[in-house]
Phi, psi and omega in degrees: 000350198266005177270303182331290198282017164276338205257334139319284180333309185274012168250004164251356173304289205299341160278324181304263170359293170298350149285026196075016164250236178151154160237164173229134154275144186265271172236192164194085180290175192288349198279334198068044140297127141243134177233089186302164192218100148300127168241181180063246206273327180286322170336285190250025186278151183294320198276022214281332178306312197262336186284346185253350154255348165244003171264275198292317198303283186293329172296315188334298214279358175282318202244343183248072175005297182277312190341146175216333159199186151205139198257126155277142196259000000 
């Protein structure tokens, strides 16, 4: 599954980026956390929350079956 959500993360990277951010993946447990790093500008952004649950959290659970949530760390 950890290939799966590398290959989501880089088709969401290029709107992060483009504000001044990044994500890093973290872990991906067996249970389907997926566990995230916001970086740069998504890191201290006030909005960073809906951006790790309604952006990067729904493409996961759209393209990724086991998915079940994902946390920023």
């Amino acid at each position: 599954m950890k290939e799966e959500v590398l290959r989501v993360l880089d088709q969401v990277r290029p709107g992060l980026q483009a504000d001044g951010g990044d994500v890093e993946l973290v872990d991906v447990t067996e249970d389907g956390i997926v566990k995230v790093r916001l970086k740069g500008a998504c890191g201290s952004c006030p909005m960073s929350t809906m951006t790790l649950k309604m952006g990067i959290e729904r493409a996961m659970k759209e393209q990724i079956p086991g998915v079940k949530e994902v946390v920023g760390v």
